[in-house]
C-alpha positions as CSV (number, residue, x, y, z in Angstrom):
1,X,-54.6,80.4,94.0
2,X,-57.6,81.0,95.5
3,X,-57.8,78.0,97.5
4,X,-54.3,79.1,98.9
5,X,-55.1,82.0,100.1
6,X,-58.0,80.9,101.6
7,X,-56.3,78.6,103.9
8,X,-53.5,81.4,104.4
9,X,-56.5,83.4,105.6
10,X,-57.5,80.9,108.3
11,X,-53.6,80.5,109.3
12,X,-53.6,84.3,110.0
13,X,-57.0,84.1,112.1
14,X,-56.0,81.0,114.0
15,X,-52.7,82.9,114.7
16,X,-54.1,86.3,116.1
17,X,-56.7,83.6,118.2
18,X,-53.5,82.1,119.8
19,X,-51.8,85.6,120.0
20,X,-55.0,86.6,122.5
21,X,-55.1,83.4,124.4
22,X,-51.0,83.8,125.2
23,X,-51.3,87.3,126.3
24,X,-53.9,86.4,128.8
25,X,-51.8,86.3,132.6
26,X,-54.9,86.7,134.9
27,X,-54.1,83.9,137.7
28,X,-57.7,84.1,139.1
29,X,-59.0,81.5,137.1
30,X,-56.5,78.4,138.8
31,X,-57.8,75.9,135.9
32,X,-55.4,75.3,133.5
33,X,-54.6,73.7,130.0
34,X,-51.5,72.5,130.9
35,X,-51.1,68.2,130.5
36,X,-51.4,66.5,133.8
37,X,-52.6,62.8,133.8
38,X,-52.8,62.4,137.2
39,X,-54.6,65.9,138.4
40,X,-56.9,68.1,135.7
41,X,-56.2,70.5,138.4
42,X,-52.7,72.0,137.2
43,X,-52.3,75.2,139.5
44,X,-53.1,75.2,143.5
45,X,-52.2,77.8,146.0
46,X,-50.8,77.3,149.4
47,X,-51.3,79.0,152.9
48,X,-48.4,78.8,154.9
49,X,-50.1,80.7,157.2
50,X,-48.9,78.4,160.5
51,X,-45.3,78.6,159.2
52,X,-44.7,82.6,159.7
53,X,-43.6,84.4,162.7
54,X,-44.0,88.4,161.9
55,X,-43.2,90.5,165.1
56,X,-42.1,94.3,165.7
57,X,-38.7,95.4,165.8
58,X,-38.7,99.2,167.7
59,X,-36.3,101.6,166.1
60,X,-33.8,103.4,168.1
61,X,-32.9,106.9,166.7
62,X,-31.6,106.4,162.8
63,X,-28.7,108.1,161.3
64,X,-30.4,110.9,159.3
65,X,-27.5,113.2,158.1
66,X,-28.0,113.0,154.0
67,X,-25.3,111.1,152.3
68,X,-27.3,111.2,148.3
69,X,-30.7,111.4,149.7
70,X,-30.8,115.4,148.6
71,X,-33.8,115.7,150.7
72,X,-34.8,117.5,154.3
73,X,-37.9,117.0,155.9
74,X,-39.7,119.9,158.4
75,X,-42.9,120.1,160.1
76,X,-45.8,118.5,161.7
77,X,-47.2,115.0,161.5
78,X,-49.7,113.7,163.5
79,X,-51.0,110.3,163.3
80,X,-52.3,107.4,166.1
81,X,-48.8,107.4,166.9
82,X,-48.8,110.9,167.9
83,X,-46.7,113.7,167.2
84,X,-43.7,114.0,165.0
85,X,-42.1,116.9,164.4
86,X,-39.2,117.7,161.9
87,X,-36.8,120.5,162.0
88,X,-33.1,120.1,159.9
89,X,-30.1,121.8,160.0
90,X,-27.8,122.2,156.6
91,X,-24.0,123.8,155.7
92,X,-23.8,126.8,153.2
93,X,-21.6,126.5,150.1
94,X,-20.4,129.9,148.7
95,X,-20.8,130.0,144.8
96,X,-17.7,132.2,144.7
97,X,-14.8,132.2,146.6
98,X,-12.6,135.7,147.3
99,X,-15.7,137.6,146.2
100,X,-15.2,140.8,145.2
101,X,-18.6,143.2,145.7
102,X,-16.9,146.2,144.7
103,X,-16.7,149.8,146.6
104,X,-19.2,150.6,148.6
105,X,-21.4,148.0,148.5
106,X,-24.6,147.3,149.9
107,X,-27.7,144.8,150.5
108,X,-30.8,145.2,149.0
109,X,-32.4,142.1,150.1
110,X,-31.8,138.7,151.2
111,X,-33.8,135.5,150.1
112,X,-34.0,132.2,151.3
113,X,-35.5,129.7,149.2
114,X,-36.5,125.7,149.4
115,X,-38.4,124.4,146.6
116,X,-41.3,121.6,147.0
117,X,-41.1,118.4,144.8
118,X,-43.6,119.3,142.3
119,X,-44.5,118.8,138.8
120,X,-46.0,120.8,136.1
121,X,-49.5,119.4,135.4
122,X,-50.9,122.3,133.2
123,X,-51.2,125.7,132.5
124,X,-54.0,128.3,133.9
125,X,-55.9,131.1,131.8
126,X,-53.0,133.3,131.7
127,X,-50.6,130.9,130.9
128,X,-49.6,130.5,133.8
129,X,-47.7,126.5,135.0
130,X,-50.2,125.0,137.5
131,X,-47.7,122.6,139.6
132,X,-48.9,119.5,141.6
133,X,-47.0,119.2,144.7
134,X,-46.3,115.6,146.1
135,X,-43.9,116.6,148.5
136,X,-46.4,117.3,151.6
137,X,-48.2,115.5,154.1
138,X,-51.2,115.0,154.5
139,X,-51.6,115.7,150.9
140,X,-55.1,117.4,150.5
141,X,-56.2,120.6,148.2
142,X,-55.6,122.9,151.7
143,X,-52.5,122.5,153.9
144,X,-51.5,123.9,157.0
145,X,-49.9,127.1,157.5
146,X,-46.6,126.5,159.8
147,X,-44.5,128.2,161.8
148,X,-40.7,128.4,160.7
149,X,-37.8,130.3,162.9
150,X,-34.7,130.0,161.2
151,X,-31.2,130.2,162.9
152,X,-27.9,130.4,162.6
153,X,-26.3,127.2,163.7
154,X,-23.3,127.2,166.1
155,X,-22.4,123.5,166.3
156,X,-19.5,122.6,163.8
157,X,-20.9,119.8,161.7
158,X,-17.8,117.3,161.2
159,X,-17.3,115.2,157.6
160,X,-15.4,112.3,159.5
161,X,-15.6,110.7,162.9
162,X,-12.8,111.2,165.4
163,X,-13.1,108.0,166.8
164,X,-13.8,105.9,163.7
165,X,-11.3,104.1,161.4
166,X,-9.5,106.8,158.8
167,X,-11.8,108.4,156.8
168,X,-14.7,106.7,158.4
169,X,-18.0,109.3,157.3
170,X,-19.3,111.1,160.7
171,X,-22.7,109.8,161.2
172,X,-25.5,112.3,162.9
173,X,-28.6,110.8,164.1
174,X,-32.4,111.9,164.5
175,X,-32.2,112.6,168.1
176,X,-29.9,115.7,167.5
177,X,-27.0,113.1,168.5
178,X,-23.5,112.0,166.9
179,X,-23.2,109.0,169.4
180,X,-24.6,107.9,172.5
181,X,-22.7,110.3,174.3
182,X,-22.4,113.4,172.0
183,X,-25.3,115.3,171.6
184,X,-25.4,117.7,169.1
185,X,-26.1,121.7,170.6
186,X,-26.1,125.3,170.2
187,X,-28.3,125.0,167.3
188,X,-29.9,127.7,168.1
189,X,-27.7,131.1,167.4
190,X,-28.7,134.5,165.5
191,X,-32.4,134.2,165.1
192,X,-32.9,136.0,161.8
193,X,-36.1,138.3,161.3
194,X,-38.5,137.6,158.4
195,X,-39.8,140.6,156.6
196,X,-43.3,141.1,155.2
197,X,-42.8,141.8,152.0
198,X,-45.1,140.5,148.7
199,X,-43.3,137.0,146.5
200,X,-42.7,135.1,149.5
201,X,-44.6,132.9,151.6
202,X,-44.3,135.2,154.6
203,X,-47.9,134.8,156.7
204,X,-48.0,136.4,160.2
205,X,-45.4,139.0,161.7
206,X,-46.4,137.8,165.1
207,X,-45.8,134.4,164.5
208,X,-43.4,133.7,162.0
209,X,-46.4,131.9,160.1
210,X,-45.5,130.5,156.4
211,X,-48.0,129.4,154.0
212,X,-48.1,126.0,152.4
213,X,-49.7,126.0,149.3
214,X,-48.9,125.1,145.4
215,X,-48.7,129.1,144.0
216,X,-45.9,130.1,141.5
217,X,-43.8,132.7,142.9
218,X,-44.7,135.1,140.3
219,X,-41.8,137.9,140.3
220,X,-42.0,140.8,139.1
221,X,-39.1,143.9,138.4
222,X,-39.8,147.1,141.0
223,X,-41.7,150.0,139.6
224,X,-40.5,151.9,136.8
225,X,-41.1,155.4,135.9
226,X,-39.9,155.3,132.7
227,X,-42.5,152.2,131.4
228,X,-45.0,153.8,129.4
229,X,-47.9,151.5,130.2
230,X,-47.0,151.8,134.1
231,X,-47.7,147.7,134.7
232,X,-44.8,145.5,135.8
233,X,-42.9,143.2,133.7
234,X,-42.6,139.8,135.2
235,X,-38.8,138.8,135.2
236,X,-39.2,135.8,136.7
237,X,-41.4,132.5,137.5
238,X,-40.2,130.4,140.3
239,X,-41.7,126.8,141.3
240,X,-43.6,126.2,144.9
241,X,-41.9,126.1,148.0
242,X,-40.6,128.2,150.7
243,X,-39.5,131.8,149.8
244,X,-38.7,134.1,152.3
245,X,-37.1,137.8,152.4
246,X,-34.7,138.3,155.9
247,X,-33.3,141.4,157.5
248,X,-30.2,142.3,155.2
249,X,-28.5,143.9,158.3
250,X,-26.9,140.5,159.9
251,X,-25.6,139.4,156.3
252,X,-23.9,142.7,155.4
253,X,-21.6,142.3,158.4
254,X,-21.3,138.9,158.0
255,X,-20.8,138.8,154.4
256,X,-20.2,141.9,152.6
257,X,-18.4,143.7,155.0
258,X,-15.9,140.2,154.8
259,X,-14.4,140.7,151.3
260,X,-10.6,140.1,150.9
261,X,-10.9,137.9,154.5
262,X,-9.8,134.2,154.6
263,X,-13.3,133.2,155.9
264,X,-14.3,133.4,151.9
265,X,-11.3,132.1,150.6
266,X,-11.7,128.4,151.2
267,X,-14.9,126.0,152.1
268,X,-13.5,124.3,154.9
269,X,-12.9,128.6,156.4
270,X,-16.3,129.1,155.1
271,X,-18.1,126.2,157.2
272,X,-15.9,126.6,160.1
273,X,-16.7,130.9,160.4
274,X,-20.7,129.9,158.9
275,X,-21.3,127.0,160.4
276,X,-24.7,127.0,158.4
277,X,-28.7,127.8,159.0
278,X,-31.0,126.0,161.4
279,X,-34.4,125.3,160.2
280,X,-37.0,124.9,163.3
281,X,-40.8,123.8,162.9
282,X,-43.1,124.6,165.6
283,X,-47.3,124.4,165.7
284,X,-48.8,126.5,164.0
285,X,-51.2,129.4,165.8
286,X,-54.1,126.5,165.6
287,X,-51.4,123.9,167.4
288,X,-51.2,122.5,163.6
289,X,-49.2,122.6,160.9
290,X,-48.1,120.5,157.6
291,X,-45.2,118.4,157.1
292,X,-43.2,118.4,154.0
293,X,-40.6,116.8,152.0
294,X,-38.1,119.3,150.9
295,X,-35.8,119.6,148.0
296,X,-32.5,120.9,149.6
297,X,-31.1,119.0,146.7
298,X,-32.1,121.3,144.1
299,X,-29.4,124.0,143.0
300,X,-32.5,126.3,143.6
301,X,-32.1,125.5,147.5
302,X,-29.9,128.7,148.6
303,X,-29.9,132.2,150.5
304,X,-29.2,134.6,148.0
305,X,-27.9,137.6,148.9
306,X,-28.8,140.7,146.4
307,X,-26.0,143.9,146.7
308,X,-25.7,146.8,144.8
309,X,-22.4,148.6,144.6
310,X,-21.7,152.5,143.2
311,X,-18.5,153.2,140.6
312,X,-17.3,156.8,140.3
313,X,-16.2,158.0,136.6
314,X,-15.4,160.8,135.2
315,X,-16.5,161.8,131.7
316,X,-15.3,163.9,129.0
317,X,-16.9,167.0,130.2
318,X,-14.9,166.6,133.5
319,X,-18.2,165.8,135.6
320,X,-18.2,163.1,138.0
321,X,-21.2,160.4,137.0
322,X,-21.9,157.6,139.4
323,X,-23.4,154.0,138.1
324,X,-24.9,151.3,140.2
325,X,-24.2,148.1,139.9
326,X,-26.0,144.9,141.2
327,X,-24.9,141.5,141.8
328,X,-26.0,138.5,143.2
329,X,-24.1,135.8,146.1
330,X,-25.4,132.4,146.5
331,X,-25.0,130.7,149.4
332,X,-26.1,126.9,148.6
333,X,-27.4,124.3,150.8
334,X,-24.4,121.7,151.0
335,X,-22.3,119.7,151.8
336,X,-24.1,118.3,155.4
337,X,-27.6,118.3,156.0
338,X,-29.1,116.4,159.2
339,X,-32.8,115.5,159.6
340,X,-33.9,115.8,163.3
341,X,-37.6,114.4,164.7
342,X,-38.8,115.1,168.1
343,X,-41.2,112.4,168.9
344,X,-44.6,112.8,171.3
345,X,-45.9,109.4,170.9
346,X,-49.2,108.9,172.7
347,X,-48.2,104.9,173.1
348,X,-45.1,103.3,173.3
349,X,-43.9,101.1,170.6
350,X,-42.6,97.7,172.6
351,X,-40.8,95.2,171.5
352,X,-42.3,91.7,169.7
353,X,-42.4,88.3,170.3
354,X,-39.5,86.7,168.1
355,X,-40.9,83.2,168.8
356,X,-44.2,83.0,168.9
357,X,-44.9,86.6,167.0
358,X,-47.3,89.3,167.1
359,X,-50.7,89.8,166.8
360,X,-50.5,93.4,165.8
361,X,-47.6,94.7,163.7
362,X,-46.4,98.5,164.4
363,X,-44.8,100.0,161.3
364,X,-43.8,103.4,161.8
365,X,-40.8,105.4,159.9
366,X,-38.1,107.2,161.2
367,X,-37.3,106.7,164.7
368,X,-39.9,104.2,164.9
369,X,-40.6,100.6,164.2
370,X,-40.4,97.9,161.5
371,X,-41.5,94.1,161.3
372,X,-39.3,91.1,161.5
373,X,-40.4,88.5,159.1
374,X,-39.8,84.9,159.6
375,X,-40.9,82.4,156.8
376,X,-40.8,78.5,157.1
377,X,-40.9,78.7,160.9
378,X,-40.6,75.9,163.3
379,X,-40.3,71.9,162.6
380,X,-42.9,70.2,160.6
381,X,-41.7,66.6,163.0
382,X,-39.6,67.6,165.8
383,X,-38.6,64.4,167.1
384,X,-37.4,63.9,163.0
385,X,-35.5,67.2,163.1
386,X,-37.6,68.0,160.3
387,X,-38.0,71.7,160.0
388,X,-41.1,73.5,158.2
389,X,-38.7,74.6,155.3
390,X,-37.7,71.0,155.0
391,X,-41.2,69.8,154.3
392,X,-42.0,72.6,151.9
393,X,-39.0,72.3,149.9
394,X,-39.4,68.0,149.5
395,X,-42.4,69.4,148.4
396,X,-41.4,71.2,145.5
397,X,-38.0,69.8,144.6
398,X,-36.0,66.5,145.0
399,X,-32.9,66.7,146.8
400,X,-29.9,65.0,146.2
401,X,-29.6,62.5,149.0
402,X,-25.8,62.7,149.4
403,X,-25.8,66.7,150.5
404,X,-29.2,68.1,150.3
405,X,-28.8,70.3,147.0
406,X,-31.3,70.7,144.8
407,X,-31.7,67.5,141.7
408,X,-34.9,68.4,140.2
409,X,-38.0,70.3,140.7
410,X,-41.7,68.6,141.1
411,X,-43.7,72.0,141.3
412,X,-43.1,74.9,139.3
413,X,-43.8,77.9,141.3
414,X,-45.5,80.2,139.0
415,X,-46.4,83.0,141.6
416,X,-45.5,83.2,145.6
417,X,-47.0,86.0,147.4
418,X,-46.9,87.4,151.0
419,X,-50.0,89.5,152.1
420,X,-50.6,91.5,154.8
421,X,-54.3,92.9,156.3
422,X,-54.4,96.3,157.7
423,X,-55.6,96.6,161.1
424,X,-58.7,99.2,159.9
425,X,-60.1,99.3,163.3
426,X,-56.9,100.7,165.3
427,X,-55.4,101.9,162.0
428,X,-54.4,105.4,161.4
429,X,-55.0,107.6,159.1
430,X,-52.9,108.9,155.5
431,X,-51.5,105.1,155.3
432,X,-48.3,104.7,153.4
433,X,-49.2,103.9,150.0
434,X,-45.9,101.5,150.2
435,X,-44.0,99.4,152.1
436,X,-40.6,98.3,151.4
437,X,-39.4,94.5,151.7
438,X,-35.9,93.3,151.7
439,X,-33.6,90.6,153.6
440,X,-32.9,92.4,156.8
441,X,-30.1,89.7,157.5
442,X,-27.9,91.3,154.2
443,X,-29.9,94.8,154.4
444,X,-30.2,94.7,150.7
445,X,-33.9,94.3,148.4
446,X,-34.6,90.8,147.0
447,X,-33.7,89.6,144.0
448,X,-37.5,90.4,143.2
449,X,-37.2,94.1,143.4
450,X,-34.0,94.2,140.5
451,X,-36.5,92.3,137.9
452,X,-39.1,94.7,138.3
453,X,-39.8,98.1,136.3
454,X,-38.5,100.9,137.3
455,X,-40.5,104.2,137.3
456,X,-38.0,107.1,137.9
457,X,-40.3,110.0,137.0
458,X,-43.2,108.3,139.1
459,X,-42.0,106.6,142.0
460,X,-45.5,105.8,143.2
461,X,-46.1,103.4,140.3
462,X,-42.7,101.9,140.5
463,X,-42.3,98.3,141.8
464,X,-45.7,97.8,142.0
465,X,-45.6,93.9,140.9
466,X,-43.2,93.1,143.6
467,X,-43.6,95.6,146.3
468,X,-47.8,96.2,145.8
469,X,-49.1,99.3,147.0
470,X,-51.7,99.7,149.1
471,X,-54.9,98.0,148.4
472,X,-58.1,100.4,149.3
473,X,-62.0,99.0,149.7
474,X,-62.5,101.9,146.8
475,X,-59.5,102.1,144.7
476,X,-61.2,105.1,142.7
477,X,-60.6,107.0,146.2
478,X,-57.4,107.4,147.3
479,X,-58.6,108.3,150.8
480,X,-60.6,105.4,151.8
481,X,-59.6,102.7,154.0
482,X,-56.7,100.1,153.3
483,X,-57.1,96.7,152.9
484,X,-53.8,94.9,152.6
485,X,-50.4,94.8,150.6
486,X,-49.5,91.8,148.7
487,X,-45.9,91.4,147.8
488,X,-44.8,89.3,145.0
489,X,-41.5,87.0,146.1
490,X,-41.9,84.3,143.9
491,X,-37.8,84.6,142.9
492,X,-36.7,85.1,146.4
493,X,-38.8,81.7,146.8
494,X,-37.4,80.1,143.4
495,X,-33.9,80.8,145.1
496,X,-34.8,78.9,148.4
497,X,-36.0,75.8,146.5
498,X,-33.7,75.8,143.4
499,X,-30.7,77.7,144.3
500,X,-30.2,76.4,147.9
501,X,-30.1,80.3,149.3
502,X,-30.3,80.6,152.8
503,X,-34.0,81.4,154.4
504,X,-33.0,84.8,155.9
505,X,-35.1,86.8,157.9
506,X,-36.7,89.8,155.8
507,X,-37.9,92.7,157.2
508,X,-40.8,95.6,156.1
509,X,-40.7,99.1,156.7
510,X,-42.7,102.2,156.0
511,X,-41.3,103.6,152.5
512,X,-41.1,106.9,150.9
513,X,-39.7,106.1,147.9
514,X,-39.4,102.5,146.8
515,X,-36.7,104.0,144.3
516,X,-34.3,105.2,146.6
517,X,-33.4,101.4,148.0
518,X,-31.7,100.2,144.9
519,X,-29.5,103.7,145.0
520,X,-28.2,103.9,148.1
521,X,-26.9,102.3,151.7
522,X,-29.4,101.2,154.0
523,X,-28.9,103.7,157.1
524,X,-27.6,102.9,160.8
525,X,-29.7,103.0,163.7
526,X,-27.8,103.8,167.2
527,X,-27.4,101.1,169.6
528,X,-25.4,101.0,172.8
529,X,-23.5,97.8,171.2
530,X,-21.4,97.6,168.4
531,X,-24.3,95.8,166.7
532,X,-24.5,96.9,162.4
533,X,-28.1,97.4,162.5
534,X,-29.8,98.7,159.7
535,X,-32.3,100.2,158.0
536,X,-34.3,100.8,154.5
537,X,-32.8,104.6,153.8
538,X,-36.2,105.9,152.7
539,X,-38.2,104.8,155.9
540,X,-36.0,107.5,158.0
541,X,-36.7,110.1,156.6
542,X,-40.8,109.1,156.3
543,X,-43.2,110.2,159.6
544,X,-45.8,107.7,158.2
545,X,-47.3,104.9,160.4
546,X,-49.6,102.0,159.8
547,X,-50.9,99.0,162.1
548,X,-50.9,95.1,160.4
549,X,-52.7,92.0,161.7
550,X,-49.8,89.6,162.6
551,X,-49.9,85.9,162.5
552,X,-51.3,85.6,166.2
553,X,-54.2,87.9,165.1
554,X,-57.3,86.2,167.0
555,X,-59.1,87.0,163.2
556,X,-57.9,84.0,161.2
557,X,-58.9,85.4,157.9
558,X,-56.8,88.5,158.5
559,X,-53.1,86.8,159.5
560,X,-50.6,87.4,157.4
561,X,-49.8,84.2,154.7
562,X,-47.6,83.2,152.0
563,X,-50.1,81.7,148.2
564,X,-48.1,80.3,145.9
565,X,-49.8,78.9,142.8
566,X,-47.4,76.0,140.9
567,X,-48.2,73.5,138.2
568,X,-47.5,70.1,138.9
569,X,-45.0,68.7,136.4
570,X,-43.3,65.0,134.8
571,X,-46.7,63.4,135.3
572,X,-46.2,63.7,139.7
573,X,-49.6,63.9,141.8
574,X,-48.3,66.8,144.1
575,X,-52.1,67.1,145.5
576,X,-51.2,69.1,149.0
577,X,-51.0,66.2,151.9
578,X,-55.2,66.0,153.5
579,X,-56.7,67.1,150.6
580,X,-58.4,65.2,147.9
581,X,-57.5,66.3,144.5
582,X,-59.7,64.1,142.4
């Protein structure tokens, strides 16, 4: 017995050994265990580097009305680009329809409020939530203050397009434009009066100056005579944002004084009297300002309008009493929102060399620029009509001789990445922690990005295998200077060699949210053609920029290239062609 369980002992051991050894997936050690008579060298990696064209692709204004993003961007970005600044313009949904305020009634005060995307990180000494904001940019501890004028809007925002098939979705674009030749105007009606009053994030009366910061709008009930310990009671703790108090006077006419009219009996009366509120950034005071990400999504994005109305009774002593009454009408931010950016751009963004490609590549989102990328370029033996995809798929697999489809493999492909340098000496500053890569031919992700993890809560650490974030020269600093992004494709690849997909052209853009790709509809970009072009839907609504070396770079050890590490299999020396593998 004892004997037994001595040896069951050293089965156990040996197992939890093995368990270790099979959990071990670091590839930077290329040696491997696996047989291979002809080649003790089991994994190599590849540089394609000669067989990629990556060039720029300029972006002509991109449709930027919402359609499921649920977000609005406004403010200032500057980067090496230059300028960009965001304003938006949204419809107002009533909460009610055929209000009734009652006899008499009256504002008290008027609030407009857009939360940030934030999320409770703690709580302070009192209790208190202490949020994190990830919803402005630059992000730092100290943002810039901005100025915000806010107007009525006067241009009727359609749902479908006149000239489009039946019930063909109207689509606005960045440039304040429904088309090439509609612009969109009169944006700029009733300019409504902000009033310095405490809760809000009212600055300057002089310049219409709101602050940026991550404080909890701590709200607190008006002074009370009757409260025996004469402090106020807090009735309320709302999350960051924008809050502002306007001049009641334009909403009592416009609302109040409308009860029992068919302008509140129906949306579609509603958004054709209201036609909704125009949101305009300007520079700040200090020709500055922030830029943020706002959550117009959020049922907490709304003007609400606070009234008070008086009833008459009489009571059983014959004596008249009067009662206020107070009620609240919420105007919400929906259905249509449009995005606008004006662009200053210091240096214009030109087109790239398709053939030979680029030696710089301009990334820049919204109404800006992405890279074409090209893999397998060119012919490996012209005179042959043998292309450079030919020779890297005979390669890797045997083709069936009859109709070129794949027969059987000779390399397993066991990781394929594409990585791309930064340009740090012309790059800018606040780099895009992530690029998005997809096939720009289908404008859909590749089949890599539906086998990785999704993070919902924390977008930033989503995709990360496939779509790599930024890689910094300190990576305990999230402000020093880029290196590169690596992208894992090493299905998209499998598919070209196994499944006989087509090599299509895959493009990279600037991304705000890797998350939002698999969700929704790439976006349209305007073009004086009937051409579909496309783009990712989270790179329009992103001011972000960066600057890659190309494959023309005059540094060699900067160009983009394509590794892929494989294990040679049935026996086969698959030693690359000039190299000696003994």
């Amino acid at each position: 017995m004892k004997k037994n369980n001595f040896i069951l002992k050293i089965i156990s051991f040996g197992l939890i050994i093995l368990a270790f050894i099979a959990c071990d997936h670091d590839f930077s050690t290329i040696e491997s265990d696996v047989i291979n008579p002809d080649n003790a060298t089991s994994f190599r990696i590849e540089s394609n580097t000669n067989e990629i064209i990556t060039y720029t692709k300029p972006i002509n204004p991109v449709q930027s009305n919402d359609f499921g993003l649920n977000l609005s961007t406004l403010g200032i970005y500057d980067d090496i680009y230059g300028r960009t600044t965001a304003s938006f313009v949204t419809q107002l949904t009533p909460s009610t329809l055929d209000p009734t305020f009652g006899d008499n009634a009256s504002i008290d005060s008027v609030v407009v409020t857009i939360p940030f995307y934030s999320t409770a990180s703690d709580f302070d000494d009192d209790g208190n939530i202490i949020y994190e904001i990830d919803s402005i940019l630059p992000k730092s501890e100290n943002y810039e203050n901005l100025r915000l004028r806010i107007f009525e809007n006067n241009y009727f925002i359609r749902d479908f397009d006149p000239t489009g098939d039946f019930n063909d979705n109207q689509i606005y674009f960045s440039n304040k434009t429904a088309s090439t030749s509609e612009a969109i105007s009169n944006l700029e009606g009733h300019e409504f009066v902000f009033l310095d009053e405490p809760q809000t994030s009212y600055y300057n009366g002089t310049n219409n100056e709101v602050t940026i910061n991550s404080d909890v709008f701590i709200l607190e009930e008006e002074d009370n005579e009757d409260d025996e310990d004469d402090l106020p009671q807090v009735i309320e703790r709302q999350a960051p944002g924008i809050r502002l108090r306007l001049d009641p006077t334009y909403w009592q006419s416009k609302i109040l004084d409308m009860e029992d009219n068919a302008v509140l009996s129906s949306q579609n009366n509603f958004a054709e009297y209201f036609r909704g509120l125009y949101f305009k950034a300007e520079p700040n005071s200090a020709n500055d300002g922030s830029f943020l990400l706002l959550n117009t999504g959020s049922t907490d994005a709304n003007v609400t309008i606070y009234y008070k109305n008086i009833t008459t009774t009489t009571g059983d002593d014959g004596e008249e009493e009067e009662t206020i009454n107070t009620g609240t009408y919420v105007l919400n931010f929906s259905p249509n929102k449009i995005n606008f950016f004006d662009n200053e751009y210091l240096q214009p963004i030109n087109e790239g060399d398709a053939e030979l490609g680029d030696s710089k590549i301009y990334l820049k989102g919204g109404e800006g620029a992405i890279a074409a990328i090209k893999l397998f370029e060119g012919f490996y033996d012209e005179d042959a009509g043998i292309t450079n995809f030919d020779h890297f798929r005979s390669e890797f697999v045997n083709l069936d001789p009859s109709d070129g489809t794949f027969e059987s493999s000779k390399r397993l492909i066991n990781e394929a990445n594409l990585v791309f340098y930064v340009d740090q000496v012309s790059n800018p500053v606040n780099e895009p922690n992530r690029l998005f890569l997809y096939d720009i031919d289908n404008n859909i992700p590749l089949v890599d990005y539906y086998l990785d993890g999704t993070n919902n809560g924390l977008p930033s650490f989503s995709k990360i295998n496939h779509l790599g974030p930024l890689e910094r020269e300190d990576e305990d600093d999230p402000t020093s200077a880029g290196v590169k992004y690596k992208f894992r494709i090493t299905e998209h690849i499998n598919n070209l060699l196994i499944r006989d997909s087509t090599n299509v052209e895959l493009g990279l853009a600037v991304s705000l949210n890797v998350n939002i790709e698999d969700l929704y509809t790439q976006r349209k970009v305007q073009t004086d053609s009937d051409i579909d072009f496309k783009v990712p839907a989270s790179s329009t609504v992103s001011p972000r920029g960066i600057i890659l070396h190309g494959n023309s770079t005059s540094e060699e050890s900067k160009k983009v290239y394509l590794e892929i590490y494989y294990t040679c299999i049935n026996g086969e020396n698959c030693c690359p062609e000039g190299q000696d593998c003994d």
